[in-house]
N, C-alpha and C positions, 0 to 999 in steps of 0.2 A: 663544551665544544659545539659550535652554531655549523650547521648543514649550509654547505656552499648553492645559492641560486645556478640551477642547470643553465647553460647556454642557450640560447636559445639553434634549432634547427635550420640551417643554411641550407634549399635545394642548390645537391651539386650540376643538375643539368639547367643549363641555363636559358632554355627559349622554351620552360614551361609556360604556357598566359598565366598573368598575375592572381587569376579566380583560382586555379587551381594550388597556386602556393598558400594564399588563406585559406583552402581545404584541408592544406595539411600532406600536399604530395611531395614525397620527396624521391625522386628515382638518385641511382649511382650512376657514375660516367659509361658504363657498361649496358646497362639495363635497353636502352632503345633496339643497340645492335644484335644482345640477347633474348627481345623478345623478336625483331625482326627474324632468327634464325629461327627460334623454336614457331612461332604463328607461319614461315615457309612448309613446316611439315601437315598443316593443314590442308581439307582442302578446299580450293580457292573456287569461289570464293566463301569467305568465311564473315559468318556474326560477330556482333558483340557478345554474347555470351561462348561462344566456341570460342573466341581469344580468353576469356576468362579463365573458362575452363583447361583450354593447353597452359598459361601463366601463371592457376594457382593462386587467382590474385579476386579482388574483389569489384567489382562493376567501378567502383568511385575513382579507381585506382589504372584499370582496365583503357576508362574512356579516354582520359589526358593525356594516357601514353599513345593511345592510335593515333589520337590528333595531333598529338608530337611526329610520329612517325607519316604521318598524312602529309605533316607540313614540312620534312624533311627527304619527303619525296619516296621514301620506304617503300609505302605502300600507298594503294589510290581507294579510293572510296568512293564506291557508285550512288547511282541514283538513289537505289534502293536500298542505302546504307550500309553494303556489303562492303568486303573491301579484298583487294587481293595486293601479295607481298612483290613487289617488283624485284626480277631475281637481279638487275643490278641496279645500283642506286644512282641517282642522274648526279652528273659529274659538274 
């Protein structure tokens, strides 16, 4: 009995940049609007490691999704690479 080759892993969110899918990131269809709510309970504005920290998650993993969420208008990111959650999302 020969072990079937795994599939390969498809991100289901689709406007990750290309670098971070060869990293190996994969979020659920879920995950932006769920970390958007839980990084709201922070307070703002907030690091990259205090998103980490609320998420649970790991720096690698942590950075792609801000920038996801950056570029989705979520949340905005300062000068000073802070970032705060915009409590509504632009339309």
């Amino acid at each position: 009995m020969s072990a079937e080759k795994p599939k390969p892993v498809t991100p289901i969110v689709d406007d990750l940049d290309p670098w971070y899918r060869r990293a190996g990131v994969v979020l659920l269809p879920d995950a932006p609007e769920r970390a958007a709510t839980a990084l709201a309970g922070l307070r703002q504005p907030f690091a990259v490691s205090e998103a980490r920290t609320a998420l649970g998650s790991s720096r690698r993993v942590t950075v792609p999704l801000l920038e996801l969420l950056d570029r989705r208008g979520r949340t905005r990111r300062g000068p000073d690479d802070r970032r705060v959650v915009r409590t509504t999302p632009p339309t």
